[in-house]
C-alpha positions in Angstrom: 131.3 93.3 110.7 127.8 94.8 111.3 127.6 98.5 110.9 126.1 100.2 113.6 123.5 103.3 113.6 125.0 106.2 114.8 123.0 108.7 116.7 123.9 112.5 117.3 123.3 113.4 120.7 123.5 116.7 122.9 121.3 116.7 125.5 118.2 117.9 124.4 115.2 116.5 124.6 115.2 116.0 120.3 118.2 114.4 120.6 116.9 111.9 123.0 113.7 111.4 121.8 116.0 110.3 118.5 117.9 107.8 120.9 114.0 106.1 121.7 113.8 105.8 117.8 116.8 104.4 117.1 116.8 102.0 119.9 114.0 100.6 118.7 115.4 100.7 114.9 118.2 99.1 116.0 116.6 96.3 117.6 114.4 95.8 114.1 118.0 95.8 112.1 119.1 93.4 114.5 122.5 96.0 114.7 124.7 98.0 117.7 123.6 101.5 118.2 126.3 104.2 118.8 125.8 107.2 120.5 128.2 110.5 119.3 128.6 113.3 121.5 130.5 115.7 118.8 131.2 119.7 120.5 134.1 122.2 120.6 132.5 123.1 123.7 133.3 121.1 127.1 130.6 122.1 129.1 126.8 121.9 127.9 124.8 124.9 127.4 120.9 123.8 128.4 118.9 122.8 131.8 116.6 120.2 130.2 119.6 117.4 131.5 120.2 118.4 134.5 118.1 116.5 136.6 118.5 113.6 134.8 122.5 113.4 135.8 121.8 115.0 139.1 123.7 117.9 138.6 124.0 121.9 138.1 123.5 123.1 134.5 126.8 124.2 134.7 128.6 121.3 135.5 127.1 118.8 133.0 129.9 117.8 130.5 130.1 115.7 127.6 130.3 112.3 129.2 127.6 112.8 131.1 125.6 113.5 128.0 126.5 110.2 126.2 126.0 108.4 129.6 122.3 109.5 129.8 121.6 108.8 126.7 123.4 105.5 126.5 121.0 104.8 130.3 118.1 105.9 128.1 118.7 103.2 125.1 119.4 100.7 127.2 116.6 101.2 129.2 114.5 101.1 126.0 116.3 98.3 124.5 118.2 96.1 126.9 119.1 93.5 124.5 120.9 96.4 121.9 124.9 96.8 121.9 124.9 100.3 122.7 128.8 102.3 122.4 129.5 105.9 123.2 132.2 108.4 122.0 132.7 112.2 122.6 134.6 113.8 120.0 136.0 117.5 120.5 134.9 118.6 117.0 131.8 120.2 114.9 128.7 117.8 115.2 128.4 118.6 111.7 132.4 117.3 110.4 132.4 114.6 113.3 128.6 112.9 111.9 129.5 113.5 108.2 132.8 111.3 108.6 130.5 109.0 111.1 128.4 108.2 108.1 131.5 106.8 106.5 131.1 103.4 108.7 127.3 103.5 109.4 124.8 102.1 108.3 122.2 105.1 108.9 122.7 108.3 111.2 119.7 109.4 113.1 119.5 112.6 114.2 116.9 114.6 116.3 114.8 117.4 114.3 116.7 120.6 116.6 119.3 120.5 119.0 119.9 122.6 121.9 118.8 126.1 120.5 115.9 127.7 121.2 115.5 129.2 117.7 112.7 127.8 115.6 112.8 124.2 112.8 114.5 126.4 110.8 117.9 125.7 113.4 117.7 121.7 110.8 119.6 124.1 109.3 122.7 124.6 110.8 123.6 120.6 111.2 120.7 118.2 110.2 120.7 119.6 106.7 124.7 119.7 106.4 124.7 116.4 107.7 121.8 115.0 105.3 123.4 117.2 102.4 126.7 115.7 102.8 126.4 111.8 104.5 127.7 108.5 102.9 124.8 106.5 104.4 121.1 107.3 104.9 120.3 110.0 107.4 117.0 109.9 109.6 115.7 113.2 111.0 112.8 112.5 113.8 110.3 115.1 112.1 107.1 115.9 113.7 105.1 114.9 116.7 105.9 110.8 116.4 105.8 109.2 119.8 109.5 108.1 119.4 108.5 104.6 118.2 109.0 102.5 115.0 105.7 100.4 114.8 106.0 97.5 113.0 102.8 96.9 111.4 101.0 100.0 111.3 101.6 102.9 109.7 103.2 102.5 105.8 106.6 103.8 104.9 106.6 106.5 101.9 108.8 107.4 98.9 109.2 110.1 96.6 110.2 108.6 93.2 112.1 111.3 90.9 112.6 111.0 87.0 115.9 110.2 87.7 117.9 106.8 87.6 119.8 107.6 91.2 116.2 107.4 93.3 116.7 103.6 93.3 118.4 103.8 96.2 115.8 105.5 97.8 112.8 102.8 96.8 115.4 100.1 98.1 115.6 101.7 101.5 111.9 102.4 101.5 111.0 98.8 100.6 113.5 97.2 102.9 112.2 99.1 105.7 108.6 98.3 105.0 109.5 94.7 104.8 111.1 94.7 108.7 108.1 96.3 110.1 105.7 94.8 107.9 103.8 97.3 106.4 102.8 98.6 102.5 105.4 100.7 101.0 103.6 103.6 99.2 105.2 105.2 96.3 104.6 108.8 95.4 105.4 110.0 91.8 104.5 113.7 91.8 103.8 115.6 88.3 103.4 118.6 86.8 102.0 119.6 83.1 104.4 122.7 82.1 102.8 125.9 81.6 102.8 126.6 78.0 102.6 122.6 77.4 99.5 121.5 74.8 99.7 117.9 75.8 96.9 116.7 77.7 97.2 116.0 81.3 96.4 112.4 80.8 99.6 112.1 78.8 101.4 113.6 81.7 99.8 111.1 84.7 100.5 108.2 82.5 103.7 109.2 81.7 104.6 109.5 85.5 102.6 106.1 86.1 105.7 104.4 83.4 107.8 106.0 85.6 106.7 104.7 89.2 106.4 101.3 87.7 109.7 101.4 86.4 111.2 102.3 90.0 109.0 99.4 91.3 110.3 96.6 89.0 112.3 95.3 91.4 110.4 94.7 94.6 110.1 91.6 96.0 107.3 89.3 96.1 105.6 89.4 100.2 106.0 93.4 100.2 102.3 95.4 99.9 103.1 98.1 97.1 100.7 101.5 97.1 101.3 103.5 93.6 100.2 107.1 94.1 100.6 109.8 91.2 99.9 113.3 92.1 99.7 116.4 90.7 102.3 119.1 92.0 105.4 120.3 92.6 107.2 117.1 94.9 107.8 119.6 98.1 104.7 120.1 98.2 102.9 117.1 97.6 105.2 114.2 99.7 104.9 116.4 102.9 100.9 116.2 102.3 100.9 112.6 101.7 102.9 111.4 104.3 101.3 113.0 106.8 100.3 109.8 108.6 103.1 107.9 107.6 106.0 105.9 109.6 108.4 107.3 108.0 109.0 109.3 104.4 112.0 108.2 102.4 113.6 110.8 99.7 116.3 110.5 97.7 120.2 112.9 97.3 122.3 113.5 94.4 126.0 113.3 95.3 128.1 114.6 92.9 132.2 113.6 93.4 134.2 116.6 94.4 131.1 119.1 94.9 130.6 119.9 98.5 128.3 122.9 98.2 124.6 121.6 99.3 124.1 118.7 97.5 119.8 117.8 98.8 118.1 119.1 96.3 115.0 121.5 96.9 112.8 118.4 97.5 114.7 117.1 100.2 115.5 120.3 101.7 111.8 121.1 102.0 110.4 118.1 103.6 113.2 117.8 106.0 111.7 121.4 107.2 108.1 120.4 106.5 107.4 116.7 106.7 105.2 115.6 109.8 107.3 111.9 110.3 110.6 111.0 110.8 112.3 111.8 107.2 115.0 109.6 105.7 117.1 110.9 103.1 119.1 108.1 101.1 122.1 109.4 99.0 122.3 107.9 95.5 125.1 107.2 93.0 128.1 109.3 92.8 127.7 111.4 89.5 
Protein backbone atom coordinates (compact mmCIF):
# COMPACT_ATOMS: atom_id res chain seq x y z
CA UNK A 1 0.00 0.00 0.00
CA UNK A 2 1.37 3.43 -1.16
CA UNK A 3 1.86 5.87 1.57
CA UNK A 4 0.41 9.04 1.07
CA UNK A 5 1.83 12.70 1.89
CA UNK A 6 0.09 14.25 4.43
CA UNK A 7 -0.44 17.88 4.39
CA UNK A 8 -1.40 20.17 7.52
CA UNK A 9 -3.91 22.50 6.59
CA UNK A 10 -5.81 25.52 8.30
CA UNK A 11 -6.85 27.97 6.13
CA UNK A 12 -4.22 30.21 5.59
CA UNK A 13 -2.78 31.19 2.80
CA UNK A 14 0.88 29.15 4.03
CA UNK A 15 -1.04 26.29 4.48
CA UNK A 16 -2.39 26.39 1.05
CA UNK A 17 0.35 27.52 -0.74
CA UNK A 18 1.89 24.04 0.91
CA UNK A 19 -1.14 22.13 -0.71
CA UNK A 20 0.29 23.68 -4.47
CA UNK A 21 3.65 22.13 -3.35
CA UNK A 22 2.60 18.98 -2.43
CA UNK A 23 0.18 18.51 -5.24
CA UNK A 24 2.72 18.79 -7.38
CA UNK A 25 5.21 16.47 -5.14
CA UNK A 26 2.70 14.08 -5.15
CA UNK A 27 2.19 13.87 -8.67
CA UNK A 28 6.35 13.40 -9.03
CA UNK A 29 6.06 10.42 -6.23
CA UNK A 30 3.39 9.11 -8.24
CA UNK A 31 1.46 8.84 -4.48
CA UNK A 32 -2.32 10.09 -2.85
CA UNK A 33 -2.01 13.27 -1.13
CA UNK A 34 -4.02 13.68 2.27
CA UNK A 35 -5.14 16.71 3.48
CA UNK A 36 -5.48 16.98 7.70
CA UNK A 37 -7.43 19.55 9.23
CA UNK A 38 -6.27 18.97 13.06
CA UNK A 39 -8.00 21.87 15.75
CA UNK A 40 -9.72 21.85 19.24
CA UNK A 41 -11.42 24.71 17.84
CA UNK A 42 -14.72 24.21 15.64
CA UNK A 43 -14.91 27.39 14.08
CA UNK A 44 -11.85 29.05 12.17
CA UNK A 45 -10.30 32.08 13.44
CA UNK A 46 -9.02 34.13 10.09
CA UNK A 47 -10.79 36.09 6.92
CA UNK A 48 -8.17 35.11 4.37
CA UNK A 49 -10.98 31.86 3.47
CA UNK A 50 -13.79 33.45 3.45
CA UNK A 51 -14.44 34.29 0.14
CA UNK A 52 -13.15 31.32 -1.15
CA UNK A 53 -16.19 29.12 0.59
CA UNK A 54 -18.53 31.98 0.18
CA UNK A 55 -19.09 32.59 3.59
CA UNK A 56 -18.79 34.91 6.88
CA UNK A 57 -15.60 34.59 8.83
CA UNK A 58 -17.52 33.37 11.40
CA UNK A 59 -19.15 30.58 10.02
CA UNK A 60 -16.33 28.83 8.24
CA UNK A 61 -15.70 25.44 10.00
CA UNK A 62 -13.42 22.70 9.67
CA UNK A 63 -14.88 20.92 6.71
CA UNK A 64 -14.96 23.72 4.83
CA UNK A 65 -11.27 24.13 5.32
CA UNK A 66 -10.33 20.66 4.01
CA UNK A 67 -12.89 21.12 1.22
CA UNK A 68 -11.04 24.22 -0.16
CA UNK A 69 -8.10 22.91 0.02
CA UNK A 70 -8.84 19.46 -1.32
CA UNK A 71 -10.76 22.03 -4.53
CA UNK A 72 -7.38 23.64 -4.63
CA UNK A 73 -5.15 20.27 -5.20
CA UNK A 74 -7.29 18.97 -7.35
CA UNK A 75 -7.42 21.84 -9.35
CA UNK A 76 -3.59 21.78 -9.45
CA UNK A 77 -3.38 18.19 -9.93
CA UNK A 78 -6.43 16.45 -11.34
CA UNK A 79 -4.99 13.21 -11.83
CA UNK A 80 -3.76 13.00 -7.72
CA UNK A 81 -5.95 10.81 -5.17
CA UNK A 82 -6.56 13.50 -2.82
CA UNK A 83 -8.43 12.37 0.88
CA UNK A 84 -9.48 14.68 3.71
CA UNK A 85 -9.94 14.20 7.44
CA UNK A 86 -10.67 16.72 10.35
CA UNK A 87 -9.47 15.56 13.58
CA UNK A 88 -10.62 17.40 16.89
CA UNK A 89 -7.16 17.39 18.36
CA UNK A 90 -3.69 19.57 18.59
CA UNK A 91 -2.26 19.95 14.89
CA UNK A 92 0.83 19.26 16.55
CA UNK A 93 -0.26 15.42 18.35
CA UNK A 94 -2.68 14.71 15.33
CA UNK A 95 0.59 15.40 12.44
CA UNK A 96 3.16 13.77 14.76
CA UNK A 97 1.01 10.41 14.84
CA UNK A 98 0.14 11.21 10.94
CA UNK A 99 3.88 10.78 10.23
CA UNK A 100 3.46 7.24 11.57
CA UNK A 101 1.78 6.10 8.04
CA UNK A 102 3.32 8.76 5.69
CA UNK A 103 5.56 8.97 3.61
CA UNK A 104 6.54 12.81 4.18
CA UNK A 105 4.33 15.63 5.97
CA UNK A 106 4.40 18.92 4.38
CA UNK A 107 3.60 21.70 6.19
CA UNK A 108 3.24 25.47 5.43
CA UNK A 109 6.08 27.91 7.01
CA UNK A 110 3.17 29.78 9.60
CA UNK A 111 -0.30 29.10 10.15
CA UNK A 112 -3.03 31.42 10.97
CA UNK A 113 -1.25 33.84 13.44
CA UNK A 114 -0.24 37.02 12.73
CA UNK A 115 2.93 36.76 14.86
CA UNK A 116 6.19 36.79 13.02
CA UNK A 117 8.46 33.05 11.45
CA UNK A 118 9.26 32.72 14.82
CA UNK A 119 5.24 31.24 15.22
CA UNK A 120 7.48 27.60 13.17
CA UNK A 121 7.68 27.41 16.49
CA UNK A 122 4.81 26.49 18.08
CA UNK A 123 3.90 23.36 15.49
CA UNK A 124 6.27 23.14 12.49
CA UNK A 125 9.30 22.63 14.78
CA UNK A 126 7.32 20.17 17.17
CA UNK A 127 6.20 18.42 14.29
CA UNK A 128 9.77 18.25 12.52
CA UNK A 129 11.33 17.64 16.11
CA UNK A 130 9.19 14.74 16.75
CA UNK A 131 7.94 13.02 13.11
CA UNK A 132 8.56 9.28 12.03
CA UNK A 133 8.89 10.34 8.33
CA UNK A 134 10.43 13.36 6.55
CA UNK A 135 8.88 16.69 7.24
CA UNK A 136 8.74 19.50 4.45
CA UNK A 137 8.39 23.14 5.67
CA UNK A 138 7.56 25.61 2.42
CA UNK A 139 10.39 28.19 3.56
CA UNK A 140 10.81 31.36 1.74
CA UNK A 141 9.40 33.11 -1.22
CA UNK A 142 9.16 29.71 -3.69
CA UNK A 143 6.38 30.11 -6.19
CA UNK A 144 4.67 26.93 -4.76
CA UNK A 145 6.21 24.66 -7.45
CA UNK A 146 8.59 21.61 -7.52
CA UNK A 147 10.58 22.22 -10.83
CA UNK A 148 11.89 19.30 -12.22
CA UNK A 149 14.96 20.20 -13.78
CA UNK A 150 16.07 23.37 -12.54
CA UNK A 151 17.09 24.30 -9.52
CA UNK A 152 19.43 21.49 -7.40
CA UNK A 153 18.35 19.94 -4.26
CA UNK A 154 20.87 20.52 -1.20
CA UNK A 155 22.22 18.55 1.86
CA UNK A 156 23.98 19.22 4.89
CA UNK A 157 26.17 16.18 5.62
CA UNK A 158 27.12 15.93 9.51
CA UNK A 159 30.15 13.82 11.03
CA UNK A 160 27.76 11.52 12.03
CA UNK A 161 26.73 8.01 10.75
CA UNK A 162 22.73 8.81 11.05
CA UNK A 163 22.83 11.69 8.11
CA UNK A 164 22.63 8.89 5.61
CA UNK A 165 19.22 9.12 5.72
CA UNK A 166 19.30 12.53 4.81
CA UNK A 167 21.71 12.11 1.51
CA UNK A 168 19.27 9.21 0.52
CA UNK A 169 16.27 11.55 0.58
CA UNK A 170 18.31 14.29 -1.02
CA UNK A 171 19.54 12.07 -3.87
CA UNK A 172 16.27 10.38 -4.47
CA UNK A 173 14.61 13.62 -4.77
CA UNK A 174 17.17 15.00 -7.20
CA UNK A 175 16.82 11.91 -9.24
CA UNK A 176 12.70 12.53 -9.77
CA UNK A 177 13.15 16.06 -10.82
CA UNK A 178 16.27 15.61 -12.47
CA UNK A 179 18.56 17.85 -11.21
CA UNK A 180 22.42 17.79 -9.39
CA UNK A 181 22.27 16.95 -5.71
CA UNK A 182 24.83 19.34 -3.98
CA UNK A 183 26.32 18.24 -0.81
CA UNK A 184 27.47 20.67 1.85
CA UNK A 185 30.04 19.56 4.44
CA UNK A 186 30.57 22.60 6.71
CA UNK A 187 33.90 22.89 8.98
CA UNK A 188 35.39 24.58 11.46
CA UNK A 189 39.25 24.59 12.76
CA UNK A 190 38.79 24.85 16.73
CA UNK A 191 40.08 27.77 18.40
CA UNK A 192 43.12 26.75 20.25
CA UNK A 193 43.69 23.98 17.37
CA UNK A 194 47.54 24.07 15.72
CA UNK A 195 46.58 21.90 12.84
CA UNK A 196 46.58 23.61 9.70
CA UNK A 197 43.38 24.41 8.03
CA UNK A 198 44.17 22.27 5.12
CA UNK A 199 44.10 19.30 7.46
CA UNK A 200 40.75 20.32 8.48
CA UNK A 201 39.04 20.85 4.71
CA UNK A 202 40.52 17.56 3.79
CA UNK A 203 39.45 15.94 6.57
CA UNK A 204 35.78 17.15 5.90
CA UNK A 205 36.33 16.32 2.08
CA UNK A 206 36.91 12.16 3.52
CA UNK A 207 33.89 12.83 5.14
CA UNK A 208 31.44 14.09 2.24
CA UNK A 209 32.89 11.38 0.07
CA UNK A 210 32.18 8.90 2.51
CA UNK A 211 28.37 10.06 2.75
CA UNK A 212 28.38 9.97 -1.09
CA UNK A 213 29.61 6.31 -1.60
CA UNK A 214 26.52 5.21 -2.30
CA UNK A 215 24.87 7.30 -5.01
CA UNK A 216 23.80 5.93 -7.98
CA UNK A 217 25.24 6.10 -11.33
CA UNK A 218 22.71 8.91 -13.67
CA UNK A 219 22.57 11.29 -10.50
CA UNK A 220 24.88 14.85 -10.98
CA UNK A 221 26.76 15.07 -7.59
CA UNK A 222 28.13 18.83 -6.50
CA UNK A 223 30.75 18.36 -3.36
CA UNK A 224 30.98 21.76 -1.48
CA UNK A 225 33.17 22.06 1.79
CA UNK A 226 32.81 25.30 3.62
CA UNK A 227 34.12 26.91 6.39
CA UNK A 228 31.63 27.73 9.33
CA UNK A 229 29.45 26.86 11.72
CA UNK A 230 26.51 24.53 9.57
CA UNK A 231 23.52 27.08 10.55
CA UNK A 232 25.07 29.35 9.14
CA UNK A 233 26.60 28.25 6.11
CA UNK A 234 23.55 25.65 4.52
CA UNK A 235 21.05 28.62 4.84
CA UNK A 236 23.67 30.74 2.61
CA UNK A 237 24.26 28.05 0.16
CA UNK A 238 20.94 27.14 -0.50
CA UNK A 239 19.70 30.16 -1.12
CA UNK A 240 18.73 29.40 -4.76
CA UNK A 241 18.00 25.96 -4.22
CA UNK A 242 14.80 23.66 -4.72
CA UNK A 243 14.84 22.40 -1.75
CA UNK A 244 17.54 21.92 1.36
CA UNK A 245 17.57 18.54 3.03
CA UNK A 246 18.90 18.25 6.80
CA UNK A 247 19.17 15.55 8.84
CA UNK A 248 17.38 14.67 12.99
CA UNK A 249 18.63 12.61 15.68
CA UNK A 250 15.86 10.53 17.31
CA UNK A 251 16.75 9.13 20.35
CA UNK A 252 14.10 6.12 21.73
CA UNK A 253 12.16 7.36 24.76
CA UNK A 254 13.50 11.13 24.70
CA UNK A 255 10.73 13.41 23.67
CA UNK A 256 12.25 16.74 24.64
CA UNK A 257 13.35 18.60 21.14
CA UNK A 258 15.13 16.25 19.39
CA UNK A 259 16.32 18.77 15.85
CA UNK A 260 19.39 19.70 16.71
CA UNK A 261 20.55 23.44 16.49
CA UNK A 262 21.28 23.01 12.78
CA UNK A 263 17.97 22.04 11.91
CA UNK A 264 16.28 24.33 14.19
CA UNK A 265 18.03 27.23 12.49
CA UNK A 266 17.48 26.77 8.93
CA UNK A 267 13.97 25.79 9.48
CA UNK A 268 13.82 29.64 10.80
CA UNK A 269 16.34 30.87 8.25
CA UNK A 270 16.46 28.89 5.12
CA UNK A 271 15.09 30.75 1.93
CA UNK A 272 13.54 27.17 0.17
CA UNK A 273 11.31 24.75 1.17
CA UNK A 274 13.33 22.71 4.05
CA UNK A 275 13.18 18.96 4.51
CA UNK A 276 14.19 17.51 7.67
CA UNK A 277 14.75 13.61 7.37
CA UNK A 278 14.88 11.81 10.84
CA UNK A 279 17.76 9.23 11.16
CA UNK A 280 18.23 6.03 13.19
CA UNK A 281 16.78 5.55 16.48
CA UNK A 282 19.83 5.84 19.05
Amino acid sequence: MELPLVVGVDGSEPSLRAVDWAADEAALRGLPLRLVYASLWERYEGTGLADAVGKPSEEVRAEDIVEAAARRAHERRPDVKTVTDVLAEEPEYALVRESRTAAAVVLGSRGRSSLTEAVLGSVGVTVAGHAHCPVIVLRGSHDNRVRPGERPVVVGVGDRPGDTAAVRFAVEEARRRGVPVEAVRAWRRPAHDTDPVQRHEEGAARELDAALRDVPAGVEVRRRTVEGPARRVLPDVAAGAGLLVVGARRREGHFGLQLGRVAHAVLHQAGCPVAVVPDQAE
